[in-house]
N, C-alpha and C positions, 0 to 999 in steps of 0.2 A: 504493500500500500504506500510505505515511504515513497517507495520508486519510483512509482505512478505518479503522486505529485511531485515530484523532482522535475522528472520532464515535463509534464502536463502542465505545470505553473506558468513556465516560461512562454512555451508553445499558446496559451489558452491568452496570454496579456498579449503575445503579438497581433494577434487576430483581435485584441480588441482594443485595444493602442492602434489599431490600423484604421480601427473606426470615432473613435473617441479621443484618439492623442492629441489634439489639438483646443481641448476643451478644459476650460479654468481649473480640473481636477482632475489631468490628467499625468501630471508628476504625480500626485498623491498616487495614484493609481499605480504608476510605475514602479513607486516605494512599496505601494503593497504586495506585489508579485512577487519584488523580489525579496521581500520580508517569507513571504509563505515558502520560497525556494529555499532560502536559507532554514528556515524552523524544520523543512524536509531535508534537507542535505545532516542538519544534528542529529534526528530522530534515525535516520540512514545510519550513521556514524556509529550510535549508541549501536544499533543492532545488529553489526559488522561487528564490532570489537566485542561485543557477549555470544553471538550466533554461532560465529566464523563469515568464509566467502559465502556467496552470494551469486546464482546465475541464476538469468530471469528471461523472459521470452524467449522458450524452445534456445537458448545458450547464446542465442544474441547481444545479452549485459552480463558481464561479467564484474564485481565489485570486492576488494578482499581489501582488509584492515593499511593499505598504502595506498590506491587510488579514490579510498574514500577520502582521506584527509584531503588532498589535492583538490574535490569536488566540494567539499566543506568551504575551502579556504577561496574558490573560485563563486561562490556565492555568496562567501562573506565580503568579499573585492565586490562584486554586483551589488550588494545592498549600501554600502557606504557611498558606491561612485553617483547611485540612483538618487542620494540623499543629499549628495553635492550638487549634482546638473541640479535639483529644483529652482534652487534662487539662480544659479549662474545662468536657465535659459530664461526664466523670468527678468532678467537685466537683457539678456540678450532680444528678447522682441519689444520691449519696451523702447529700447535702440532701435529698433528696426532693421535689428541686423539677421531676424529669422523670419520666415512668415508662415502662417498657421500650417500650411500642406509642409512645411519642410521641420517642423514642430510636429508633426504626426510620422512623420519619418523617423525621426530620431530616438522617438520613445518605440514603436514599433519592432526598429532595427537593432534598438538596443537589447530588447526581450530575446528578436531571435539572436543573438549576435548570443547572448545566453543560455539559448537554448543547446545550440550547437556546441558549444564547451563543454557542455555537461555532457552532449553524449558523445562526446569524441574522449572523455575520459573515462565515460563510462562501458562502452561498448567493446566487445569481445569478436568483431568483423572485422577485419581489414578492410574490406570494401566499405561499410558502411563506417570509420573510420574514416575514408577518402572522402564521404560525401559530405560528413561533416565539417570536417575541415574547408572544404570548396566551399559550404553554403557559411559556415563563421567569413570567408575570405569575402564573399562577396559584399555580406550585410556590411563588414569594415570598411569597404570601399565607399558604400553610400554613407557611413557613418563621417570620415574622411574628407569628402567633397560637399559637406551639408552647406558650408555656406557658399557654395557655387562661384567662389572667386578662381583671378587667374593659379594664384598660392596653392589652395587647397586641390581645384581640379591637377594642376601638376603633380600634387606631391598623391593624389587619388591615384591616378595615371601611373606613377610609378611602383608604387605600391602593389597593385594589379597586376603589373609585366614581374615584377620580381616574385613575389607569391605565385602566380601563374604558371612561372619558370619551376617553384620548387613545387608545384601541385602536378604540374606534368611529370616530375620526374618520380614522384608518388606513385600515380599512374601507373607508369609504368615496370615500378618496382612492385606493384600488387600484382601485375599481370604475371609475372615472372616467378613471385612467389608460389602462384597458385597454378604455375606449369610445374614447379618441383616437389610440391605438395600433391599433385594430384596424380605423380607414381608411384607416391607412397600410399595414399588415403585413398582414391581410387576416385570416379567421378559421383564424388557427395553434394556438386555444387556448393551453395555457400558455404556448407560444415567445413571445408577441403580452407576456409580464409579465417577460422574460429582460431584464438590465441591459446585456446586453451588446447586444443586437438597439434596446432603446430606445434605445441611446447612437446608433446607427446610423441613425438616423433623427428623433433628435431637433426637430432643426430645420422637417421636416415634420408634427409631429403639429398637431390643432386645437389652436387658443391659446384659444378661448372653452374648452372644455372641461377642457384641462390646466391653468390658470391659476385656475382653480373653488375656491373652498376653503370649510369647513362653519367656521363662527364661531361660537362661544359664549361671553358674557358672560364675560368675563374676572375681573370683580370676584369675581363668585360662587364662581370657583373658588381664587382669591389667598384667599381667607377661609374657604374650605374647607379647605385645606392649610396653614395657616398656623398653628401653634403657638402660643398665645398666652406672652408674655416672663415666665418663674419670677421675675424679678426683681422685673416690676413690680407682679405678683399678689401677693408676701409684703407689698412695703413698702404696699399699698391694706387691707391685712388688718390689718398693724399700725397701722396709723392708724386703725385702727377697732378695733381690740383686740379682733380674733376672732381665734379658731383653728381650722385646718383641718378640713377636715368630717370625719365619721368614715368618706366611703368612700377618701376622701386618705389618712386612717392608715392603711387595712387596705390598699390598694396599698403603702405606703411602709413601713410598723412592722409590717404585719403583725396589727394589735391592731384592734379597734372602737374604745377611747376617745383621746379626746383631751388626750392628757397634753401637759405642756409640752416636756418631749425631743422627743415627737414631731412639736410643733408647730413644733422646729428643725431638724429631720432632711426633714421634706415642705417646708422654705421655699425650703432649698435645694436639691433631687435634684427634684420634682417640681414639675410644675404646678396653681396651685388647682382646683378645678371649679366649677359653675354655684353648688351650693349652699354652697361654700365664699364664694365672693362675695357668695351673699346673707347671710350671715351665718349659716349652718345649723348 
């Protein structure tokens, strides 16, 4: 029964955060999901640690006294963040810097973005593992780009291509796993991707196949993800006595020009861009 609302809490506030996030009580709302998530994740916990493990849907969850604490501690982080965003989006539409449909996104995406943690720690599939992951990846993406600037869509944007990159390579290390598993375990379909049947047999699957792994140039992706340092972009600016480009102010001041405030306000809070470097 813990279980059931474990998942069911998060899953049950997105669908209704999807229709109601946008209304005067629905932070409250958002606290309370994940108040009920957390009191199930304790109630989970307590009966993990006096029962033993725990497998539930025909062997699909699998729960033992080390990835309950992590599912604990992952809805104790949900309740406290739920309790923060209150006043910080109520400041932020007040500003006018959210509007209600992207206000109903955010509580929505946040639920599911919760839901999918829970069962990507809780689940005993490799596959269904992978899907969790892909669907927490995507919610993050919208959670990411909610305020629809140039900033945020970029750094959405990348976030996408990089997680993407390690979700494909996910992919297709499940694919692989469940070719060397399924000359051992035979064709059981999904039983052949369960953690607990691989552990059982571990020792005999192929070692050419299982040992397989998909490689990609690693520089290219250290320089994709890699932020370049605010520090050393101002002091290369100042030695050449530019000032930040105008799409720098309009993320950071909010202005097209380039005043001198603002040229102290984006040296420190942001990073230059391309045409700020060249001198633009």
């Amino acid at each position: 029964m813990e279980f059931v609302v474990l998942l069911l809490a998060p899953l049950v506030g997105a669908v209704v955060l999807a229709v109601r996030g946008a209304r005067l009580r629905a932070a409250e709302l958002n606290i309370a999901f994940s108040f009920v998530t957390l009191l199930a994740a304790l109630a989970l916990t307590a009966r993990i640690i006096s029962e033993g493990n725990l497998l539930a849907v025909r062997e699909q969850f699998f729960l033992d006294p080390f990835n309950v604490f992590l599912v604990t501690l992952t809805a104790f982080v949900g309740l406290t963040t739920a309790i923060f965003s209150r006043p910080y989006m109520r400041v932020e539409m007040e500003h006018g810097r959210l509007t209600p449909g992207r206000l109903r996104l955010y509580h929505s995406m946040y639920q599911l973005f919760m839901a999918m943690m829970l069962v990507a720690l809780t689940t005993n599939n490799m596959g269904l593992l992978w899907v969790a992951l892909e669907a927490a990846t995507l919610s993050t993406v919208l959670l990411v780009t909610l305020y629809r600037t140039p900033a945020s869509l970029e750094a959405g944007w990348k976030y996408f291509i990089l997680c993407g990159v390690g979700i494909a390579q996910a992919l297709f290390g499940t694919i692989l796993l469940y070719f060397a598993a399924e000359k051992v375990l035979g064709a059981e379909g999904v039983s052949a991707l369960l953690w607990t049947h691989l552990s059982a047999v571990k020792g005999e699957l192929e070692p050419t196949v299982a040992r397989s792994r998909l490689r990609l140039p690693a520089g290219g992706l250290r320089h994709q993800g890699r932020p370049r340092a605010p520090a050393q972009l101002a002091a290369r600016c100042a030695r050449g006595g530019r000032r930040p480009c105008r799409r720098c102010c309009r993320d950071c001041c909010s202005t097209s020009r380039s005043t001198p405030s603002c040229a102290a306000r984006c040296s420190s809070r942001v990073r230059c861009t391309r045409r700020c470097r060249r001198g633009y």
